[in-house]
PyMOL CGO cylinders between C-alpha atoms (Angstrom):
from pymol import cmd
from pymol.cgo import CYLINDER

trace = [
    CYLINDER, 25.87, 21.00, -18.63, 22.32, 20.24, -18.14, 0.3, 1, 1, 1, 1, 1, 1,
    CYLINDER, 22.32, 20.24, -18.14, 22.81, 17.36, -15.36, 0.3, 1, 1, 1, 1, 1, 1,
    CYLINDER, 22.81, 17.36, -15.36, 24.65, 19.82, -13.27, 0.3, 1, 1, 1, 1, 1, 1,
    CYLINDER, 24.65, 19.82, -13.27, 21.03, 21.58, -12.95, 0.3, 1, 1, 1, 1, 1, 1,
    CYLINDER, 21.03, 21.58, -12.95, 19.41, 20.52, -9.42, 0.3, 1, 1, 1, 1, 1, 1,
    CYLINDER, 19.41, 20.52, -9.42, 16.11, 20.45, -10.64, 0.3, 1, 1, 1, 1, 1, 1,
    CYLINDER, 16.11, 20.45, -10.64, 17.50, 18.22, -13.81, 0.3, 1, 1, 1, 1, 1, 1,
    CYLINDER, 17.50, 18.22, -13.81, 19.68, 15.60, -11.46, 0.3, 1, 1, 1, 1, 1, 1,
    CYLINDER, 19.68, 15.60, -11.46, 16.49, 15.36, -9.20, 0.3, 1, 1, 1, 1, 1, 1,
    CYLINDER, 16.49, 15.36, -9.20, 14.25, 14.26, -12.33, 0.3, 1, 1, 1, 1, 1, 1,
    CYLINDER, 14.25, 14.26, -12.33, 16.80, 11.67, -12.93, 0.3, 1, 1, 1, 1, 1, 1,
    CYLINDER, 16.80, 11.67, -12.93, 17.13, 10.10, -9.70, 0.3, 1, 1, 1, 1, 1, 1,
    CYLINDER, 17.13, 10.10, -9.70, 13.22, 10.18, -9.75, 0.3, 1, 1, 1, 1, 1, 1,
    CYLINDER, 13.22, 10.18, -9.75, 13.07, 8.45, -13.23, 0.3, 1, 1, 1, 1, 1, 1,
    CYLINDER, 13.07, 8.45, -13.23, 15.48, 5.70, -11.78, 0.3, 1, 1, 1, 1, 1, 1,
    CYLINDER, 15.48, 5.70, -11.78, 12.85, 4.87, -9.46, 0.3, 1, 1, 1, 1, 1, 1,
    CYLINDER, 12.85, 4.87, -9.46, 15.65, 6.33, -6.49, 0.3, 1, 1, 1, 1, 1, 1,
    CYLINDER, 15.65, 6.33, -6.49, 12.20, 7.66, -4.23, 0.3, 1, 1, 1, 1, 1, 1,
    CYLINDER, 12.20, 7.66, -4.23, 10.20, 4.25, -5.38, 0.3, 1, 1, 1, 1, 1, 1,
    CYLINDER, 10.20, 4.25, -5.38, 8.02, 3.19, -2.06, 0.3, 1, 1, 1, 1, 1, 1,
    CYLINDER, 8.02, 3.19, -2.06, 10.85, 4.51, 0.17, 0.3, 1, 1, 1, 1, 1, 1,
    CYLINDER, 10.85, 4.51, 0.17, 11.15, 8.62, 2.47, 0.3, 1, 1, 1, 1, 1, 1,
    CYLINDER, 11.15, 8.62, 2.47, 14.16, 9.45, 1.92, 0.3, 1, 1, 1, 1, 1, 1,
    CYLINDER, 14.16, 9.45, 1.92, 16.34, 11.94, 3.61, 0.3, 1, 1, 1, 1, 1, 1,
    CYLINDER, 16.34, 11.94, 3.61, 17.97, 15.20, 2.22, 0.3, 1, 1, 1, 1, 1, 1,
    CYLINDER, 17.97, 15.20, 2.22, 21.39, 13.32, 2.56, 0.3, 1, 1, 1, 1, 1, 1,
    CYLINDER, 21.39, 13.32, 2.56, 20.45, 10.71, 0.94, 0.3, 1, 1, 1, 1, 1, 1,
    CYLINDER, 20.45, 10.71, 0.94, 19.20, 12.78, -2.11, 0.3, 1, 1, 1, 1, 1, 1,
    CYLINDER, 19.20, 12.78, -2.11, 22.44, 14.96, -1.63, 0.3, 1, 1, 1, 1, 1, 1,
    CYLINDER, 22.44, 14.96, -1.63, 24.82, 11.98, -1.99, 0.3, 1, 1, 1, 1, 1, 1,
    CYLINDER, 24.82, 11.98, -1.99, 22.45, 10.55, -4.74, 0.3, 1, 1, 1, 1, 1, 1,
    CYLINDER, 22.45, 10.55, -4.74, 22.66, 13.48, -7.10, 0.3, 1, 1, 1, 1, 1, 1,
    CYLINDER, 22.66, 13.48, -7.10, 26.18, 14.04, -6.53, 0.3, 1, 1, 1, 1, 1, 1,
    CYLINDER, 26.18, 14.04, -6.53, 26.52, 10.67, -8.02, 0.3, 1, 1, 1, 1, 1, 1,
    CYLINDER, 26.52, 10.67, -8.02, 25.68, 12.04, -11.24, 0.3, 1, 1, 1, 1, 1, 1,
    CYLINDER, 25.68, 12.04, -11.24, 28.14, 14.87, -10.77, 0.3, 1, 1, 1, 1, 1, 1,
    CYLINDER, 28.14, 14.87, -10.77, 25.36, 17.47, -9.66, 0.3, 1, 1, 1, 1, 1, 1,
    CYLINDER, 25.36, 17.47, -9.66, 27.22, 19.19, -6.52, 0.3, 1, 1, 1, 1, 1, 1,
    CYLINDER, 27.22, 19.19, -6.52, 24.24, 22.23, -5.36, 0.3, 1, 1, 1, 1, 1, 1,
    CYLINDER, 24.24, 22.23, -5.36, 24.71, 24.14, -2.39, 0.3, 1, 1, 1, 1, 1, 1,
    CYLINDER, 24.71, 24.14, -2.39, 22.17, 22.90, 0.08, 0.3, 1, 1, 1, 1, 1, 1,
    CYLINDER, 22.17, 22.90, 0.08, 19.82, 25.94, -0.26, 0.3, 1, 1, 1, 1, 1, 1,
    CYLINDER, 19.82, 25.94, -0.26, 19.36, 25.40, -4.32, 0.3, 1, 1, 1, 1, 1, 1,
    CYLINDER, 19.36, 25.40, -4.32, 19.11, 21.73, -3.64, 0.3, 1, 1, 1, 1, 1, 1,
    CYLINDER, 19.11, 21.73, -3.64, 16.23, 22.24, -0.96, 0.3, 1, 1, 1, 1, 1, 1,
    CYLINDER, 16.23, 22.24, -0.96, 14.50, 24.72, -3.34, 0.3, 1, 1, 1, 1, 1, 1,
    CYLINDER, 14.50, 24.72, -3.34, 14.67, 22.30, -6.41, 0.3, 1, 1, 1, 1, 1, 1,
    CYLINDER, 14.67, 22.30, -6.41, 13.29, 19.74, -3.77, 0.3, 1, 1, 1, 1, 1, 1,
    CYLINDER, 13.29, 19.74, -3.77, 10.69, 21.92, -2.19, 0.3, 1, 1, 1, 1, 1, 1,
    CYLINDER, 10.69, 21.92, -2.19, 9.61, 22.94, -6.50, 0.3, 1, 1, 1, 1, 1, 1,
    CYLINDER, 9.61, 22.94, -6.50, 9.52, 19.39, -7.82, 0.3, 1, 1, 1, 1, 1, 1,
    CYLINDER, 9.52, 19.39, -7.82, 6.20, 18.40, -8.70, 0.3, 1, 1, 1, 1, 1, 1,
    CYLINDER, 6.20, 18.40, -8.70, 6.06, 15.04, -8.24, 0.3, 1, 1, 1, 1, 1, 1,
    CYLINDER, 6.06, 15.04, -8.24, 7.86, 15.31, -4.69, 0.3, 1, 1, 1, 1, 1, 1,
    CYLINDER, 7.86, 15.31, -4.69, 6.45, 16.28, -1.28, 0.3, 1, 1, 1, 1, 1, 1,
    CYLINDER, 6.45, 16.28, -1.28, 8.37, 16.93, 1.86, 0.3, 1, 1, 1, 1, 1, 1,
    CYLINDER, 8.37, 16.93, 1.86, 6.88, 15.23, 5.51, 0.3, 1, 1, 1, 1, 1, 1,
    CYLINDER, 6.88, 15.23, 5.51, 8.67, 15.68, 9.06, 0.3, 1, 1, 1, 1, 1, 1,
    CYLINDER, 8.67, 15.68, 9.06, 9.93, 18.81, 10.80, 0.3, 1, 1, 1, 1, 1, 1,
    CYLINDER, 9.93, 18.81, 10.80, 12.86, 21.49, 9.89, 0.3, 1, 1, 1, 1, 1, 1,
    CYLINDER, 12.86, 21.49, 9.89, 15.97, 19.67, 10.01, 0.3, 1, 1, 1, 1, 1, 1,
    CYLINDER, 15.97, 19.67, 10.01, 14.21, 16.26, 9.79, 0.3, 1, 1, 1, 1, 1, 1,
    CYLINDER, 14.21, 16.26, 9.79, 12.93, 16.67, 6.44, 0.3, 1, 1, 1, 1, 1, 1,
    CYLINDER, 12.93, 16.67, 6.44, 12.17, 13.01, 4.48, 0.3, 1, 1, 1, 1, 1, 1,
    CYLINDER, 12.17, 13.01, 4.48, 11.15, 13.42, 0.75, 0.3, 1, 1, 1, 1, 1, 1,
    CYLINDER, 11.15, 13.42, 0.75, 8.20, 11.17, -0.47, 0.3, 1, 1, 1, 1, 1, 1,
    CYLINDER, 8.20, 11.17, -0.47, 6.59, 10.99, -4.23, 0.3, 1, 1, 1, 1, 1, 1,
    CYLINDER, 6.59, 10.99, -4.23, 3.34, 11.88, -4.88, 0.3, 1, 1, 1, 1, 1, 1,
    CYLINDER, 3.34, 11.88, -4.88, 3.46, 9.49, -7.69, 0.3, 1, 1, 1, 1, 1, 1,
    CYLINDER, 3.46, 9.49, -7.69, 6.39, 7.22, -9.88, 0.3, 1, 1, 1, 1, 1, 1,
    CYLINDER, 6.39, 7.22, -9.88, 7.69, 7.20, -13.09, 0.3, 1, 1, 1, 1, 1, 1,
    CYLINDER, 7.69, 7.20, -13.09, 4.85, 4.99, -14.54, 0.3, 1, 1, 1, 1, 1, 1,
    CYLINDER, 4.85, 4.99, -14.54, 1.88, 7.27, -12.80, 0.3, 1, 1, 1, 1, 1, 1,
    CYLINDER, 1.88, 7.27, -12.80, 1.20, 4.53, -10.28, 0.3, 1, 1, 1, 1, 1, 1,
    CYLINDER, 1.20, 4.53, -10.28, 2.05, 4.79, -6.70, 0.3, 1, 1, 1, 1, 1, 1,
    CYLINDER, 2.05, 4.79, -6.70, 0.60, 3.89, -2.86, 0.3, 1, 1, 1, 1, 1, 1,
    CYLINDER, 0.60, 3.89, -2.86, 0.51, 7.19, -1.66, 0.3, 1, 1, 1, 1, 1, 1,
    CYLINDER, 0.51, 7.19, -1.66, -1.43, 8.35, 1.20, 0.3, 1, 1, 1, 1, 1, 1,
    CYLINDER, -1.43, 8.35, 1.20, -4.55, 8.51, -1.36, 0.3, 1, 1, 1, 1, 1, 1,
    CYLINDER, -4.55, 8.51, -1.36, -4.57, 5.51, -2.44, 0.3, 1, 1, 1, 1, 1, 1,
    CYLINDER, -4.57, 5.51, -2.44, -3.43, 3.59, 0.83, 0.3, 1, 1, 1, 1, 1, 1,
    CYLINDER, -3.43, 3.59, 0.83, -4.22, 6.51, 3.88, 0.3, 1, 1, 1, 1, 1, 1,
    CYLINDER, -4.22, 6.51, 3.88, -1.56, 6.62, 6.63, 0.3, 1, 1, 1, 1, 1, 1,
    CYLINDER, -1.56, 6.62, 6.63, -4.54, 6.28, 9.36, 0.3, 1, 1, 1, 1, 1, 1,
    CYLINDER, -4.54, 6.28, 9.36, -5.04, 3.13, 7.98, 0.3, 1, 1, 1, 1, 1, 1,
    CYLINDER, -5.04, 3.13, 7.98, -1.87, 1.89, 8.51, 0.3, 1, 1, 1, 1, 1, 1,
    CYLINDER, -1.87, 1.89, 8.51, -1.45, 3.28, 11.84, 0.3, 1, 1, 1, 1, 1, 1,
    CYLINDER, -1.45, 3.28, 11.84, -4.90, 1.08, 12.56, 0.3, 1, 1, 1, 1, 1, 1,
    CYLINDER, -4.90, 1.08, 12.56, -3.71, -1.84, 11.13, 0.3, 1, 1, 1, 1, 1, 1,
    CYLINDER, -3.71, -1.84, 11.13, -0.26, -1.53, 13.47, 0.3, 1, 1, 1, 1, 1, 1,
    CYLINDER, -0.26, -1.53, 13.47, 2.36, -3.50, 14.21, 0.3, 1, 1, 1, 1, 1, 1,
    CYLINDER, 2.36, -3.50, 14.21, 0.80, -7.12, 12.77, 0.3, 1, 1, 1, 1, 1, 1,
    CYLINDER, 0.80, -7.12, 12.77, 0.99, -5.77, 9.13, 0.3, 1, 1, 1, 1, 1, 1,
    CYLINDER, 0.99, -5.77, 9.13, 3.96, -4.13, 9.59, 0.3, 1, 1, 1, 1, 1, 1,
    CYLINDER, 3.96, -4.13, 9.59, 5.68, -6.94, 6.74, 0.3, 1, 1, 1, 1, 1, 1,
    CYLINDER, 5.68, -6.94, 6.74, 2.68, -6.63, 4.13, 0.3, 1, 1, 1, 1, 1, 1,
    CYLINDER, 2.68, -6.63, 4.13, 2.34, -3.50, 4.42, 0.3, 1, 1, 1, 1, 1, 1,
    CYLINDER, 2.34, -3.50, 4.42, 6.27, -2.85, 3.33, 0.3, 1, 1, 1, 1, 1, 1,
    CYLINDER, 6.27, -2.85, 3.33, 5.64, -5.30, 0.70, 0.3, 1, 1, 1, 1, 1, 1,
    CYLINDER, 5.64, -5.30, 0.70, 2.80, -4.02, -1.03, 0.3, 1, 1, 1, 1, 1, 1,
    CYLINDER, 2.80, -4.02, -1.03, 5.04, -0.09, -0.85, 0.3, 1, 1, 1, 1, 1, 1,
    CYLINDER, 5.04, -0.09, -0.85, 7.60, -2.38, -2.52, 0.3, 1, 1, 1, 1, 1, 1,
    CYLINDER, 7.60, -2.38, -2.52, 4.93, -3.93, -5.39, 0.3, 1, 1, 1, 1, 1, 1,
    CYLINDER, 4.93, -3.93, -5.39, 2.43, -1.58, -5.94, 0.3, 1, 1, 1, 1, 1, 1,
    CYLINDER, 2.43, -1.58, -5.94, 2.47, -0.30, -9.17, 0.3, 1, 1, 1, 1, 1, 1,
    CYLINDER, 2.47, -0.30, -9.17, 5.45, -2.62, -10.24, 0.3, 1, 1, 1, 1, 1, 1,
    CYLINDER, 5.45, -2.62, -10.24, 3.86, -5.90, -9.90, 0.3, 1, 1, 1, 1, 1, 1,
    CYLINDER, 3.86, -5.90, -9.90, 0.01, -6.38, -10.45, 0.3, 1, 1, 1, 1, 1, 1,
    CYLINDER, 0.01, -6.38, -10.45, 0.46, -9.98, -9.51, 0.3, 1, 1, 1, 1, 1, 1,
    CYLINDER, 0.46, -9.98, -9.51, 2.52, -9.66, -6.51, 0.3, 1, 1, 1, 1, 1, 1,
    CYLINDER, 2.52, -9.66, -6.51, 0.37, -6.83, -5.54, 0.3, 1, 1, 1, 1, 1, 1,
    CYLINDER, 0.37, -6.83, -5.54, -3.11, -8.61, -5.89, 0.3, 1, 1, 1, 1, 1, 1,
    CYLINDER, -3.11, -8.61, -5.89, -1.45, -11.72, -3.72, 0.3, 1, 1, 1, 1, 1, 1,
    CYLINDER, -1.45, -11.72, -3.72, -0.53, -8.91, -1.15, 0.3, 1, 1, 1, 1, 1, 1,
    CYLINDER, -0.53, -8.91, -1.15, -3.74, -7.52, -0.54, 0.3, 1, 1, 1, 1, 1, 1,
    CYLINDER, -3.74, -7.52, -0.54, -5.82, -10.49, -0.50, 0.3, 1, 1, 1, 1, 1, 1,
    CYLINDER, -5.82, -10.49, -0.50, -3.69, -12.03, 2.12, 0.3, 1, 1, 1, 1, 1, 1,
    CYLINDER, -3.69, -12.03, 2.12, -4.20, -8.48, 4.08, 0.3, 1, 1, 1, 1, 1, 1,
    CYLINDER, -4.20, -8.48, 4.08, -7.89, -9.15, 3.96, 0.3, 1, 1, 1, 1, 1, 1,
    CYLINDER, -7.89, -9.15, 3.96, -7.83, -13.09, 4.90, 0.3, 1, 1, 1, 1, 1, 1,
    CYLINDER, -7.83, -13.09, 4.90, -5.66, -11.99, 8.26, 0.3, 1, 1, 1, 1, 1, 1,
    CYLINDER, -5.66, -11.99, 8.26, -7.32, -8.79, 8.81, 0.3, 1, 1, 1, 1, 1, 1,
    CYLINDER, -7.32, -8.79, 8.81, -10.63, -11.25, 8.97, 0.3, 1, 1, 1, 1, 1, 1,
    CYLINDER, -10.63, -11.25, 8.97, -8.95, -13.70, 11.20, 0.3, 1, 1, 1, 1, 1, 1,
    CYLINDER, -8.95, -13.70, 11.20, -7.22, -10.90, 13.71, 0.3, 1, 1, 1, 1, 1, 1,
    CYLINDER, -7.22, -10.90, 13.71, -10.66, -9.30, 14.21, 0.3, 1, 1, 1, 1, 1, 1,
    CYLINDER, -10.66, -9.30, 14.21, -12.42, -12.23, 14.89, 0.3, 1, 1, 1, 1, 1, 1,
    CYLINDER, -12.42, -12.23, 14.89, -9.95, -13.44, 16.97, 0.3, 1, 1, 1, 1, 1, 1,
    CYLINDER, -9.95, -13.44, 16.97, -9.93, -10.30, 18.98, 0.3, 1, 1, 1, 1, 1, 1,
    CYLINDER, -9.93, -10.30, 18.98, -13.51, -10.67, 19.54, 0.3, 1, 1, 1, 1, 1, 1,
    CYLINDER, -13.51, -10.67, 19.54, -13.49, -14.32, 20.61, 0.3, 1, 1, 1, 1, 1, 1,
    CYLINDER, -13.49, -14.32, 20.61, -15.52, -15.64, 17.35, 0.3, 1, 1, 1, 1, 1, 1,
    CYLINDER, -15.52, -15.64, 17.35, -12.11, -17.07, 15.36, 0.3, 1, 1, 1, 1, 1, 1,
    CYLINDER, -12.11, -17.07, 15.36, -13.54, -20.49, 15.53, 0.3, 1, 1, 1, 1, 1, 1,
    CYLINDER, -13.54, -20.49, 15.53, -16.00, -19.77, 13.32, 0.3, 1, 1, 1, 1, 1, 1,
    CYLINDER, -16.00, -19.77, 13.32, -13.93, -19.08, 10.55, 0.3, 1, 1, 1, 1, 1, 1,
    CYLINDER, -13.93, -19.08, 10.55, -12.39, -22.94, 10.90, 0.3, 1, 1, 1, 1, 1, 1,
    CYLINDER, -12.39, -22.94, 10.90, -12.88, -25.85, 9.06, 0.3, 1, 1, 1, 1, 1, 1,
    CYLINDER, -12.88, -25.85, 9.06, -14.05, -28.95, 11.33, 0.3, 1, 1, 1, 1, 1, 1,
    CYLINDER, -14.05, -28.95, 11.33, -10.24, -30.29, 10.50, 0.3, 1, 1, 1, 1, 1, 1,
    CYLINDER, -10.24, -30.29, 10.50, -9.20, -27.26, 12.19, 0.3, 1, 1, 1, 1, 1, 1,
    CYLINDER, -9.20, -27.26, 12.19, -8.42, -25.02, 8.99, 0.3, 1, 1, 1, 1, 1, 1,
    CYLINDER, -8.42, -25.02, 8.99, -9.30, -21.52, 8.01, 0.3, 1, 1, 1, 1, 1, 1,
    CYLINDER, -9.30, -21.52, 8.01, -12.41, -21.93, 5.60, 0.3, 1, 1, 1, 1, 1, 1,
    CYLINDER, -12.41, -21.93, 5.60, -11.71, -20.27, 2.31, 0.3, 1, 1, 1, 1, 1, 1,
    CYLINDER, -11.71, -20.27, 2.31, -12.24, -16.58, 1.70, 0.3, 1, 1, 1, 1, 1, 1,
    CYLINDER, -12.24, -16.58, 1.70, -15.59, -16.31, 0.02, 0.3, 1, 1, 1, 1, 1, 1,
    CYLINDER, -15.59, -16.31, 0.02, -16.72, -17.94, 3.23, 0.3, 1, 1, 1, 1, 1, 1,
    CYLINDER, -16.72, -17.94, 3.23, -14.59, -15.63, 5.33, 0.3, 1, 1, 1, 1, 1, 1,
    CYLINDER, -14.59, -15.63, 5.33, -16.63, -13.16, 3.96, 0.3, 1, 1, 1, 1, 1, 1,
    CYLINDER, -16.63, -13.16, 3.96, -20.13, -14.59, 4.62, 0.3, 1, 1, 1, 1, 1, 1,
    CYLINDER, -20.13, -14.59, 4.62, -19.17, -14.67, 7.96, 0.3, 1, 1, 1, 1, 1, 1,
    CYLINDER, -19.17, -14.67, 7.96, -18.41, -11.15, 8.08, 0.3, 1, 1, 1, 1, 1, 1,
    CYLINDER, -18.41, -11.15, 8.08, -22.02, -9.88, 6.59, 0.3, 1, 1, 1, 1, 1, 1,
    CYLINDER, -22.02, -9.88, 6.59, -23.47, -12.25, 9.19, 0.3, 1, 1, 1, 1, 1, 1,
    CYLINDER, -23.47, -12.25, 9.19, -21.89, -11.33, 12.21, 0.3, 1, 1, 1, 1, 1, 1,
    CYLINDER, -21.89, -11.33, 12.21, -22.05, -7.77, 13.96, 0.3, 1, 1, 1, 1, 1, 1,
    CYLINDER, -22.05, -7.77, 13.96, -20.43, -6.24, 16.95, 0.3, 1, 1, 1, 1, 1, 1,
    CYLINDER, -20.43, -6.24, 16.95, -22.09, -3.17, 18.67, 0.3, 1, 1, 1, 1, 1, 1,
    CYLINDER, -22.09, -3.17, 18.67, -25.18, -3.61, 16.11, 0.3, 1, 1, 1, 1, 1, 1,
    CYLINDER, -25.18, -3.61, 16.11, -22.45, -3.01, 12.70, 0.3, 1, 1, 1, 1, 1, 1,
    CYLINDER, -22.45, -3.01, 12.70, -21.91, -5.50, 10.33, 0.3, 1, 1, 1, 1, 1, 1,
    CYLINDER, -21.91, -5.50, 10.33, -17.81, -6.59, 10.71, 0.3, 1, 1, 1, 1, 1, 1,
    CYLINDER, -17.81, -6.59, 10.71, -18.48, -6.18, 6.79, 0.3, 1, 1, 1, 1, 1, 1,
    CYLINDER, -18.48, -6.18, 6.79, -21.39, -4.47, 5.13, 0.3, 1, 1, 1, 1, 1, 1,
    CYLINDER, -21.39, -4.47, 5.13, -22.68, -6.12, 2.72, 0.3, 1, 1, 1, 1, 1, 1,
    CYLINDER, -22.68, -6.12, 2.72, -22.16, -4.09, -0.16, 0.3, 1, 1, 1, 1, 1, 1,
    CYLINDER, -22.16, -4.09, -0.16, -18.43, -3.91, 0.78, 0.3, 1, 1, 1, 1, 1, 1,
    CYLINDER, -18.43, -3.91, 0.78, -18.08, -7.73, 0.75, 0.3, 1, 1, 1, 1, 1, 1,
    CYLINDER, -18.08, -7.73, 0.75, -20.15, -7.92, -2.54, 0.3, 1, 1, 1, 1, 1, 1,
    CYLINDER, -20.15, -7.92, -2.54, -17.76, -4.87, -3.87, 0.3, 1, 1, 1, 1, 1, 1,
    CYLINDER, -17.76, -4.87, -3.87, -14.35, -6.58, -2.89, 0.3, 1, 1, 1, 1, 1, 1,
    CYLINDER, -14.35, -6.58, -2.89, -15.27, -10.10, -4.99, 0.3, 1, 1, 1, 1, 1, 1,
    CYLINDER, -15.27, -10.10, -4.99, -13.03, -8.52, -7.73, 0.3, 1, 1, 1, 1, 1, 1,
    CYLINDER, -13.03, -8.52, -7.73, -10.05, -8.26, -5.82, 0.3, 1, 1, 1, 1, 1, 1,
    CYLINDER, -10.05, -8.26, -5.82, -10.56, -11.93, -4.28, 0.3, 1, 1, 1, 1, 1, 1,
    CYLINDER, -10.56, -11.93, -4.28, -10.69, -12.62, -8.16, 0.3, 1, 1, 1, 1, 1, 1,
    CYLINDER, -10.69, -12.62, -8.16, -7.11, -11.22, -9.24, 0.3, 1, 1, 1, 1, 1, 1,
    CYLINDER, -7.11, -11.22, -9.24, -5.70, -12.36, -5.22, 0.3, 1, 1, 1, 1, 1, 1,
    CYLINDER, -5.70, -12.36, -5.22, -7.01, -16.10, -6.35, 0.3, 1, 1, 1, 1, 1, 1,
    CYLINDER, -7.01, -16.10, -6.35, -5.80, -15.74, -9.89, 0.3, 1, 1, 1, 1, 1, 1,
    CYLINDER, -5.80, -15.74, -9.89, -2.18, -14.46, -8.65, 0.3, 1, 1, 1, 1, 1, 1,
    CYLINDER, -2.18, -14.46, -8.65, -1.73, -17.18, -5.94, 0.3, 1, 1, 1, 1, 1, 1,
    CYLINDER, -1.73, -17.18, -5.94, -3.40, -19.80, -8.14, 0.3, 1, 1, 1, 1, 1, 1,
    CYLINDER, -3.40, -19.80, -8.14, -3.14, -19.72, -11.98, 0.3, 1, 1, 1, 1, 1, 1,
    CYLINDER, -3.14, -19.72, -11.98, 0.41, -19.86, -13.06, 0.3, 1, 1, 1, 1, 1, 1,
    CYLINDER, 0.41, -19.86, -13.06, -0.52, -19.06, -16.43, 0.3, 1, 1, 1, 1, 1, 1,
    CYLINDER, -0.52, -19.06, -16.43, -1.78, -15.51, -15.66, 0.3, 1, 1, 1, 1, 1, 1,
    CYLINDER, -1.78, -15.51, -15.66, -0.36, -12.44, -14.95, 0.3, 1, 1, 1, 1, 1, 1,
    CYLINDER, -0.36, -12.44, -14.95, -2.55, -9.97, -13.17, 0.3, 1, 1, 1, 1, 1, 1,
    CYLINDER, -2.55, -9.97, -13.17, -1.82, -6.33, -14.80, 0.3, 1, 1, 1, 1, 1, 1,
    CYLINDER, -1.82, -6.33, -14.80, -2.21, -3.09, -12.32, 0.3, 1, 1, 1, 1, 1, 1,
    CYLINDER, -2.21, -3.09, -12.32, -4.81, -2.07, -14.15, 0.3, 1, 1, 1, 1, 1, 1,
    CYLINDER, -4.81, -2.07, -14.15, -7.23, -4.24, -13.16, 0.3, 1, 1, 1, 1, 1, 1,
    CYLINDER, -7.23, -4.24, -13.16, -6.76, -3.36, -9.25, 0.3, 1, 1, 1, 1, 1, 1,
    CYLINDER, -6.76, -3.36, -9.25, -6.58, 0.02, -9.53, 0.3, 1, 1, 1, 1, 1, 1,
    CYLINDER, -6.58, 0.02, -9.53, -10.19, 0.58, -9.73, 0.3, 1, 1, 1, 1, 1, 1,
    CYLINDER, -10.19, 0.58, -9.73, -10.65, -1.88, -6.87, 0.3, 1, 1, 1, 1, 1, 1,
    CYLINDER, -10.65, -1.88, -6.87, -8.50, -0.06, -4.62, 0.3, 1, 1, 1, 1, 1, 1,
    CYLINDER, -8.50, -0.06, -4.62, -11.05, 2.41, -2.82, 0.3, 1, 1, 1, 1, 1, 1,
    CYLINDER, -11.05, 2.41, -2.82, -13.49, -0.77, -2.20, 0.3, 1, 1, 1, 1, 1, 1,
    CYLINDER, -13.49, -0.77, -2.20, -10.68, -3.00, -0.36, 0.3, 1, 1, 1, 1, 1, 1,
    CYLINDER, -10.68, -3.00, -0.36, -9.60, 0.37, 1.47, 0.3, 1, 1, 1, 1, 1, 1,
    CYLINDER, -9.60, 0.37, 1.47, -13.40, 0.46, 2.44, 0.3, 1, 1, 1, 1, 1, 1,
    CYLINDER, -13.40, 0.46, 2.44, -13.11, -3.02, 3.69, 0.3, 1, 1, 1, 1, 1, 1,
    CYLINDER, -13.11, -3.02, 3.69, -9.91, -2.61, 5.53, 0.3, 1, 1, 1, 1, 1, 1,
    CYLINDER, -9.91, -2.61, 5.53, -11.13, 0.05, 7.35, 0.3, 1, 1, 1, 1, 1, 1,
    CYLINDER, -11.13, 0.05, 7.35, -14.36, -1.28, 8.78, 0.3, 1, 1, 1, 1, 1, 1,
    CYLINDER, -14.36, -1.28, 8.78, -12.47, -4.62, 9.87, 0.3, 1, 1, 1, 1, 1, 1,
    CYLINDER, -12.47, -4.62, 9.87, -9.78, -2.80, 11.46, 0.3, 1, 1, 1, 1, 1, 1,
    CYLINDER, -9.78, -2.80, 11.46, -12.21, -0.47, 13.56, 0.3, 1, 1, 1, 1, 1, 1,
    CYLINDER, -12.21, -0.47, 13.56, -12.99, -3.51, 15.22, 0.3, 1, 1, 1, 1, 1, 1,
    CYLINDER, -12.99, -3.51, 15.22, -9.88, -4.62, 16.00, 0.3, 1, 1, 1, 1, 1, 1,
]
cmd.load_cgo(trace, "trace")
């Protein structure tokens, strides 16, 4: 029988979305395919692991975890869409978001649009806060200004003679404040994951030169 086949049982797991925005271990998998009545020894299962092609293998012998390179549908946040030194940057504070855009992205283009945007508005606030300028970023009621003037504030200011945001980067990231103010303000839309895809390596961009000041 076909399903009895490592290499088969592991597809199927993957097409069930089993690995979706989660490491898992080789127990898990274990347990997972012998769900489906697909009992390997360990050796052929970590071979048919170690041969998939949409699977790659992180940690240390005996720790093994099992990531995707990419899901089902093609769309994934991997470490080259979203890179793990990043995240590491970014810490603790974005722990939640951060586990909520693995959850989204490529599932939800709304959801994931919302996510990101908010990223950028905090990321904003945190670094200005951290360098003692988060006032400017208030109303005179005592509320955070909107984000296109978060982000005028950003090209203006510079720490150590660097813009917080170049700006290029701040003029390249207006399409993602676009779908983050369409998802958290037009019910009547959906934003599709096609749209951010392409404006993925700009809001990376901008991450990355807030959080160096951090």
């Amino acid at each position: 029988m076909e399903l009895k086949k490592a290499p088969h049982a592991i597809k199927l797991i993957w097409d069930k979305k089993f690995f979706d925005g989660k490491q898992r271990t080789f127990g898990e998998i274990k347990k997972a395919v012998g769900e489906l009545g697909c009992n390997p020894t360990d050796q052929t299962l970590c071979m048919a692991l170690l041969n998939s092609k949409f699977l790659t293998r992180k940690g240390t012998k005996m720790n093994y975890t099992y990531i995707q390179k990419f899901s089902p549908s093609g769309i994934t946040l991997n470490e080259e869409v979203f890179p793990e030194k990043l995240i590491s940057a970014l810490g603790e504070e974005f722990k939640s978001e951060i586990e909520d855009l693995n959850l989204n992205y490529g599932k939800s283009g709304t959801c994931t649009a919302f996510i990101l945007r908010k990223i950028l508005e905090k990321l904003i606030f945190l670094t200005f806060a951290k360098n003692g300028i988060s006032d400017q970023l208030k109303e005179n009621n005592g509320d955070l200004m909107g984000l296109k003037s978060m982000l005028n504030h950003c090209t203006s200011n510079k720490l150590n003679g660097k813009h917080y945001l170049m700006p290029k980067t701040a003029k390249e990231i207006e399409g993602i404040k676009f779908l983050g103010d369409t998802s958290a303000h037009n019910p009547l839309t959906n934003v599709d994951m096609k749209t951010i895809i392409p404006q993925m390596p700009y809001i990376i961009t901008a991450y990355e030169e807030l959080a160096s000041k951090l």
